[in-house]
LUMKOL-182744 format. One record per residue: x, y, z of N, C-alpha, C in turn; residue in three letters. Coordinates in Angstrom, 1 decimal. Layout:
N
[pt [X Y Z] [X Y Z] [X Y Z] ALA]
...
END
This chain:
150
[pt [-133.1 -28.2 59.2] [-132.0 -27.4 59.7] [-132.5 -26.5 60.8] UNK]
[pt [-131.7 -26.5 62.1] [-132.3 -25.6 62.8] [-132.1 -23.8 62.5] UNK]
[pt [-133.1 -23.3 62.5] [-133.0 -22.0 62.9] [-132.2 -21.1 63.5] UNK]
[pt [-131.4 -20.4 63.2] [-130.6 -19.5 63.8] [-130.7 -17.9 63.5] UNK]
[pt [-130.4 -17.0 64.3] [-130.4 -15.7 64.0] [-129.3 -15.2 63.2] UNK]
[pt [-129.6 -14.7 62.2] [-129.0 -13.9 61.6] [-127.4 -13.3 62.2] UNK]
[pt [-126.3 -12.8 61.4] [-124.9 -12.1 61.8] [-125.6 -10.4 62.2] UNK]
[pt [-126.6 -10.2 61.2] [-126.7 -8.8 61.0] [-128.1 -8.7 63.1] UNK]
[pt [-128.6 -9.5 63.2] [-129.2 -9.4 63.9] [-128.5 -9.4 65.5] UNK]
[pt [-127.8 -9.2 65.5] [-126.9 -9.1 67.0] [-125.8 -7.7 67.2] UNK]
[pt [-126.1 -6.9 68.0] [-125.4 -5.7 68.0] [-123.6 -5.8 68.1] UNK]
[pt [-123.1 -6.9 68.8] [-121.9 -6.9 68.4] [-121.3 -6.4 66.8] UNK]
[pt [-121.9 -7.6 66.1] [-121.8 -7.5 64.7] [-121.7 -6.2 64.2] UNK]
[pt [-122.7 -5.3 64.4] [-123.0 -3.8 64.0] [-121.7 -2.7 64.6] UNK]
[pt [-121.9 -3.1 66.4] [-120.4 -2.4 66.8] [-119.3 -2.5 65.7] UNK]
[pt [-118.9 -3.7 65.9] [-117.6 -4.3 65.5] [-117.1 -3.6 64.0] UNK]
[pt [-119.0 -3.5 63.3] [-118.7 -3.1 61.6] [-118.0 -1.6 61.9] UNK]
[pt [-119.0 -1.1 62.7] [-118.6 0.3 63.0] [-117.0 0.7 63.4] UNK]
[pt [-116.6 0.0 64.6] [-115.6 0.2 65.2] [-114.4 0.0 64.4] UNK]
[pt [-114.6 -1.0 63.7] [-113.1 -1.1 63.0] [-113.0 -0.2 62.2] UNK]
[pt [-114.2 -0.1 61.3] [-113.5 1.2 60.0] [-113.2 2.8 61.0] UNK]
[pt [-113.8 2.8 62.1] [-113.8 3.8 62.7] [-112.0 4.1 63.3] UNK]
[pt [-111.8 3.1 64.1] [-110.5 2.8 64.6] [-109.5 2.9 63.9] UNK]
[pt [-110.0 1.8 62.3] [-108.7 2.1 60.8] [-108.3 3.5 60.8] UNK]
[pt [-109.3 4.2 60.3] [-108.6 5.6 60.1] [-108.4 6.2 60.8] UNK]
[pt [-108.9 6.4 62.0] [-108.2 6.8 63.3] [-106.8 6.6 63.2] UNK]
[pt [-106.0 5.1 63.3] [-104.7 4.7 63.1] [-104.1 4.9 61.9] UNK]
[pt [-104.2 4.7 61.0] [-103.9 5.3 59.6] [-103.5 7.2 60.2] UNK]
[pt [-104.3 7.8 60.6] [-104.2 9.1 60.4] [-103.1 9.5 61.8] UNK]
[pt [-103.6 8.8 63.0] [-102.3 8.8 63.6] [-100.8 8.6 63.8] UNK]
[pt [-101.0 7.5 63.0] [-99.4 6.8 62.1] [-99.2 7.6 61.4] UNK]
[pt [-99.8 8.2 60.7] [-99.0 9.5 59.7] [-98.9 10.3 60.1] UNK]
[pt [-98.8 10.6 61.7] [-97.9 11.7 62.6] [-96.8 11.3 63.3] UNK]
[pt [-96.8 10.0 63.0] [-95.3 8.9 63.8] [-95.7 8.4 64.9] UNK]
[pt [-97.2 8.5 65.5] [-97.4 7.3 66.7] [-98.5 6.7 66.5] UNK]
[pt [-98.7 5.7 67.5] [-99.4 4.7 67.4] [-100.4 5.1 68.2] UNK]
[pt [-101.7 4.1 68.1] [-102.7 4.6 68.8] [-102.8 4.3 70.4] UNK]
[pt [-101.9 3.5 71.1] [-101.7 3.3 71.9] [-100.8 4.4 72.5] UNK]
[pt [-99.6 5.1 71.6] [-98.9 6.3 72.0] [-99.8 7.4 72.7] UNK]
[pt [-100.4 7.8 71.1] [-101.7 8.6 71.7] [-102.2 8.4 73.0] UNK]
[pt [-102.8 7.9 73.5] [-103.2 7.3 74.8] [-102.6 8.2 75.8] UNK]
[pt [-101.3 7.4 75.5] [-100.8 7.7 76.4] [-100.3 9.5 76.6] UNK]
[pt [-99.7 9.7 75.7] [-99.7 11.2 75.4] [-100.5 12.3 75.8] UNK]
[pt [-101.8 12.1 75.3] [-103.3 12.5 76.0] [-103.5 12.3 77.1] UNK]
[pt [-103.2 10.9 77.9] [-103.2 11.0 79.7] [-102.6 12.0 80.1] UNK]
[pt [-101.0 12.0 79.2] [-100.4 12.7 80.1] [-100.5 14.5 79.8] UNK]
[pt [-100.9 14.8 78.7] [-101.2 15.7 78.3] [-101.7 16.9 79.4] UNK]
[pt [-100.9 18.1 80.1] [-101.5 18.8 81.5] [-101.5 18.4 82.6] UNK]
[pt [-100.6 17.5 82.5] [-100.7 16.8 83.8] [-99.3 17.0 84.7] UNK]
[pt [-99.0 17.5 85.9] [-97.8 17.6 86.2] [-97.1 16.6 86.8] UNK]
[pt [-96.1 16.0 86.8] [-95.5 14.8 87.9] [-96.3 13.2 88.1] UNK]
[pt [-96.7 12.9 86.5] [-97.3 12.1 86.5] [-96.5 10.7 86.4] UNK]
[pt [-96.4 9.6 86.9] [-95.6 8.5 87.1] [-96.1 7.5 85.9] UNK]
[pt [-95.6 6.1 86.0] [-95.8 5.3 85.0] [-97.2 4.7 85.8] UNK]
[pt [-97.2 5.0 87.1] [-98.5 4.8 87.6] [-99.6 5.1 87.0] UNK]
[pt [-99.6 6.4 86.5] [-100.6 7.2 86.0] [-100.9 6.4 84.4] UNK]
[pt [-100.0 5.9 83.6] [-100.4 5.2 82.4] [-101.1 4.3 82.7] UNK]
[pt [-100.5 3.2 83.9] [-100.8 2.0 84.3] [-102.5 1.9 84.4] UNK]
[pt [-102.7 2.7 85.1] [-103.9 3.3 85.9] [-105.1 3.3 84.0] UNK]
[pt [-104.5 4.4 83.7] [-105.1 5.0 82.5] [-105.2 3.9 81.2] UNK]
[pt [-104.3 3.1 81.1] [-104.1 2.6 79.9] [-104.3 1.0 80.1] UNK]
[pt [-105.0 0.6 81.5] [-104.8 -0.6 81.9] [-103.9 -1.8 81.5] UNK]
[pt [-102.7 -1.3 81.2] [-101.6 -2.1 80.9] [-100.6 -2.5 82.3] UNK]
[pt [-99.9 -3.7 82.2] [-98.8 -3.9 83.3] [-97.7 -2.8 82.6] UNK]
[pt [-97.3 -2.9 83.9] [-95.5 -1.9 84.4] [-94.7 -1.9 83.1] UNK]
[pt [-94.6 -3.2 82.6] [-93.5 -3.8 81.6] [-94.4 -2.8 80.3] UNK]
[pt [-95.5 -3.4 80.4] [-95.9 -2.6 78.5] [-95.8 -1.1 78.5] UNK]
[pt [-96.3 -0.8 80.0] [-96.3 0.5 79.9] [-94.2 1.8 79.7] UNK]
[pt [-93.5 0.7 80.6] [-92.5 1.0 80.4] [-91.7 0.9 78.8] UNK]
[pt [-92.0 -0.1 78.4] [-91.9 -0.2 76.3] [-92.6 1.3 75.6] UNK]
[pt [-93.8 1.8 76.3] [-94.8 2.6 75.5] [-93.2 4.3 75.9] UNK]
[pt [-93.5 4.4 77.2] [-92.7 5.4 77.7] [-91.2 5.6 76.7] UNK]
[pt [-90.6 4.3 76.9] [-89.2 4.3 75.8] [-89.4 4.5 74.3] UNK]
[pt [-90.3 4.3 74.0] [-91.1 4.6 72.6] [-90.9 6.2 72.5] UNK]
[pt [-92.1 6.8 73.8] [-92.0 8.0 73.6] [-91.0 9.3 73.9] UNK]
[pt [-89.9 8.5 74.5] [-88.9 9.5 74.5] [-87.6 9.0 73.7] UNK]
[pt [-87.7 7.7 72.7] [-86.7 7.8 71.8] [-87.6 8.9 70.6] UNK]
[pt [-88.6 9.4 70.8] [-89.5 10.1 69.6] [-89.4 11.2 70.0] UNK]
[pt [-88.6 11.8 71.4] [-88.5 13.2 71.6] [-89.7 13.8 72.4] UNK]
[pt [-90.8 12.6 72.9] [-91.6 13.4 73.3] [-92.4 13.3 74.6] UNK]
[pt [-91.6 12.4 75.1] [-91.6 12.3 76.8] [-90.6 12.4 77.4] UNK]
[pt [-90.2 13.0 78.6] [-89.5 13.3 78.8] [-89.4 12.5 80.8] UNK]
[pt [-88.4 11.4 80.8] [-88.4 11.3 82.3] [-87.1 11.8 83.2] UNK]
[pt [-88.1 12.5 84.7] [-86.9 13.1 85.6] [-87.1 12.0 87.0] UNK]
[pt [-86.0 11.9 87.9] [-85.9 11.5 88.7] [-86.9 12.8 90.1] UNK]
[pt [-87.3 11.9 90.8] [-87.8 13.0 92.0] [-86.8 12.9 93.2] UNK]
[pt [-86.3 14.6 93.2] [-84.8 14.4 94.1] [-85.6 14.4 95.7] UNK]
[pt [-87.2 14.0 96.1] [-87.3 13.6 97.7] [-87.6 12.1 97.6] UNK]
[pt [-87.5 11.2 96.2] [-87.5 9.8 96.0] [-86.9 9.3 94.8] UNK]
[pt [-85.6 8.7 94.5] [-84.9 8.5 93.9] [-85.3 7.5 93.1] UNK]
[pt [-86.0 6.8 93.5] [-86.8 5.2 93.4] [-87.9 5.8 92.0] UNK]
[pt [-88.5 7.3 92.5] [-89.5 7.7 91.7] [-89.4 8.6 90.3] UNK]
[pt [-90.0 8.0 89.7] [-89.9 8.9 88.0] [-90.9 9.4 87.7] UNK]
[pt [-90.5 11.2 87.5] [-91.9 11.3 86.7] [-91.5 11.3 85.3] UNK]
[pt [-92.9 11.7 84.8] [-93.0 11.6 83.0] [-93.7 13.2 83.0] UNK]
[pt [-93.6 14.0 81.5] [-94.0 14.9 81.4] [-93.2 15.2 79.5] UNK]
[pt [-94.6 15.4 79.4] [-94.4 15.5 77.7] [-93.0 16.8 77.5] UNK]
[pt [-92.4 16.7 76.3] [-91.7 17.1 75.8] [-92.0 18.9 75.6] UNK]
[pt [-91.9 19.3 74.9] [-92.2 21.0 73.9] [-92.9 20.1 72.4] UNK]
[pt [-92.0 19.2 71.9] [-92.9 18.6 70.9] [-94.0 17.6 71.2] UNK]
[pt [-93.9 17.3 72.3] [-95.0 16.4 72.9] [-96.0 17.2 73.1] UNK]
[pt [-96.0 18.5 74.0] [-97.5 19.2 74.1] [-97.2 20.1 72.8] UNK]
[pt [-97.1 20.5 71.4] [-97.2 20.2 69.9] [-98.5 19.5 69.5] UNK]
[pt [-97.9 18.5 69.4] [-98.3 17.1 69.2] [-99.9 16.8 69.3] UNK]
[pt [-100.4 17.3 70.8] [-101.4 16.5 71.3] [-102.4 17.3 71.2] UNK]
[pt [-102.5 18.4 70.8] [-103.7 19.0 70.3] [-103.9 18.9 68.6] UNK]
[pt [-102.7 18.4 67.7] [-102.6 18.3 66.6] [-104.0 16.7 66.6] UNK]
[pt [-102.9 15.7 66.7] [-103.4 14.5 67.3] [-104.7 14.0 68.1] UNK]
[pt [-105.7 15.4 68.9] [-106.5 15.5 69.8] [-108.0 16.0 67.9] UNK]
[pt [-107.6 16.6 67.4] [-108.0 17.4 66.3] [-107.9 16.3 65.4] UNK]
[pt [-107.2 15.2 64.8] [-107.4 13.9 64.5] [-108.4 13.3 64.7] UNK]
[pt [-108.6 12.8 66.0] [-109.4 12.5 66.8] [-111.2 12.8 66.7] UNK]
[pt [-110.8 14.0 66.6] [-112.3 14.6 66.6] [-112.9 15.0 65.1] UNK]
[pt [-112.0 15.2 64.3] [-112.4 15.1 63.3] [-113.1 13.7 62.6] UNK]
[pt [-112.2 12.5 63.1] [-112.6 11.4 62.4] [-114.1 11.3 63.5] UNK]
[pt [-114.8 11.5 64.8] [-115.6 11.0 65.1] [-116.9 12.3 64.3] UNK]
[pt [-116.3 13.5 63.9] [-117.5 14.2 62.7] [-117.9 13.2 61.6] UNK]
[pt [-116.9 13.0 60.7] [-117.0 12.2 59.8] [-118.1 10.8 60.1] UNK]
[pt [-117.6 10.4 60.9] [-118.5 9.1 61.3] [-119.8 9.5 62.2] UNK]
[pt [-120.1 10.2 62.8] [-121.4 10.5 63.7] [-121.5 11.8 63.7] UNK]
[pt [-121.6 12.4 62.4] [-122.4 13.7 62.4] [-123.6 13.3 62.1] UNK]
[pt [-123.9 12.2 61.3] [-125.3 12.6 61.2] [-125.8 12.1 62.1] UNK]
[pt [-125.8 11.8 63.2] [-126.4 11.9 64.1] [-127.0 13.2 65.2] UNK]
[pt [-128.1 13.3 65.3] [-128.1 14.7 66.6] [-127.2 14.7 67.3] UNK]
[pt [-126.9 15.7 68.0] [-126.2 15.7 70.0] [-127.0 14.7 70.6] UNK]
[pt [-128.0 14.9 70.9] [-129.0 13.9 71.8] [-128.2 12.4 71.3] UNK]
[pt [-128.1 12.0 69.9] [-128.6 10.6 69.6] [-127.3 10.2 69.9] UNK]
[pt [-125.6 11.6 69.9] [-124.3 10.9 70.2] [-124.3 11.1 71.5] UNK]
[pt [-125.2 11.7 72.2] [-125.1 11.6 73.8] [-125.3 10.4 74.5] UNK]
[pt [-126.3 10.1 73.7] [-127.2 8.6 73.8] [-126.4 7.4 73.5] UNK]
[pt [-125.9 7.4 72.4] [-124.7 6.0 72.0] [-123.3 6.2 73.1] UNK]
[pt [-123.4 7.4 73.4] [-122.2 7.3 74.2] [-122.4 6.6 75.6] UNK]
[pt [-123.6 7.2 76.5] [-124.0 7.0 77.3] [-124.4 5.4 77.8] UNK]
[pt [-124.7 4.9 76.2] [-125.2 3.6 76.2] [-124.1 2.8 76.2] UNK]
[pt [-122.8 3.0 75.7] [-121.7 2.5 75.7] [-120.7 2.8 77.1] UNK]
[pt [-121.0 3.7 77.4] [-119.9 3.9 78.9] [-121.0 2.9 79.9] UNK]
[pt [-122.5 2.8 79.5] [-123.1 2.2 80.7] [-122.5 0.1 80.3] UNK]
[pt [-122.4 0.0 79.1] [-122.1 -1.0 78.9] [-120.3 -1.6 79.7] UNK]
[pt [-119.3 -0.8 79.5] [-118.4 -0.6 79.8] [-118.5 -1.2 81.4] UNK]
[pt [-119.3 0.5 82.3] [-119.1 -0.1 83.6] [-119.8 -1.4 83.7] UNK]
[pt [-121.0 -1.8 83.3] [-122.0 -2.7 83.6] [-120.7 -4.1 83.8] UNK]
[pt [-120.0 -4.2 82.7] [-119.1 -5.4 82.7] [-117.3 -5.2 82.9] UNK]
[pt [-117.5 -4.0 84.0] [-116.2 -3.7 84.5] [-114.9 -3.9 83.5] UNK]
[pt [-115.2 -3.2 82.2] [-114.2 -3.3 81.4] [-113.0 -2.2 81.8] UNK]
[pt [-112.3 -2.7 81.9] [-110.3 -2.0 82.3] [-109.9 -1.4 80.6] UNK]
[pt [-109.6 -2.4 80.3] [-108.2 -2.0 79.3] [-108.9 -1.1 77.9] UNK]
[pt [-108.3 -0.4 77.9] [-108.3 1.1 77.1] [-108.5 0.3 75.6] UNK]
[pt [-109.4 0.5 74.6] [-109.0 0.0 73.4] [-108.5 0.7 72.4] UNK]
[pt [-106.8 0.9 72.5] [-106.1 0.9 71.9] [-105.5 0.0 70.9] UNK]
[pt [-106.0 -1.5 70.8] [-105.8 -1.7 69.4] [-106.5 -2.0 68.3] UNK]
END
């Protein structure tokens, strides 16, 4: 039989272990505020942002027009986006969170950060600077786009 490497011996594997239970509760704990982790996303783009268009998701969430337009209708049958027409371009829409949208996104932002204590405290600063670092360099290295939101 030939030789092969091990599951546990390839860092995918180890990501992947990590990521999912990491991402589960993340979504679990977001869902139990009424949006999805893809909402989020979006919410937090827009989160301070003035006159931001569906461009600006597009951009941010690397999704097409169409998904990003479903995410938008999502978040203002939920009260928490809010779109105006621009009266020097009629053609143009902005987006801009709600009163319960900016609520929301420091509740939701505190979600967020809590679950990455829980999972990488015991790590030093240095060693989450380091995994981070090593992961955004992976990202650009293979020109990854789309936001992982699911």
């Amino acid at each position: 039989m030939q030789k092969i490497s091990s599951l546990e011996a390839h860092l995918g594997y180890w990501m992947r272990f990590v990521s999912n239970r990491v991402s589960d509760e993340f979504r679990i704990a977001v869902e139990a505020c009424g949006v999805s982790v893809t909402e989020w996303v979006a919410l937090r783009t827009l989160y301070g942002v003035d006159n931001a268009t569906a461009a600006t998701l597009i951009d941010a969430l690397g999704m097409t027009k169409g998904a990003v337009s479903k995410i938008v209708a999502r978040l203002e049958e939920k009260s928490l986006v809010q779109r105006s027409s621009d009266p020097a371009d009629a053609r143009a829409v902005h987006l801009r969170l709600t009163k319960a949208g900016q609520a929301l996104v420091p509740r939701l932002a505190r979600i967020a950060d809590d679950n990455d204590r829980r999972f990488f405290s015991h790590l030093s600063p240095e060693q989450q600077a380091a995994l981070r670092d090593i992961l955004e360099q992976t990202v650009r290295f293979h020109q990854l786009r789309e936001v992982p939101v699911r």
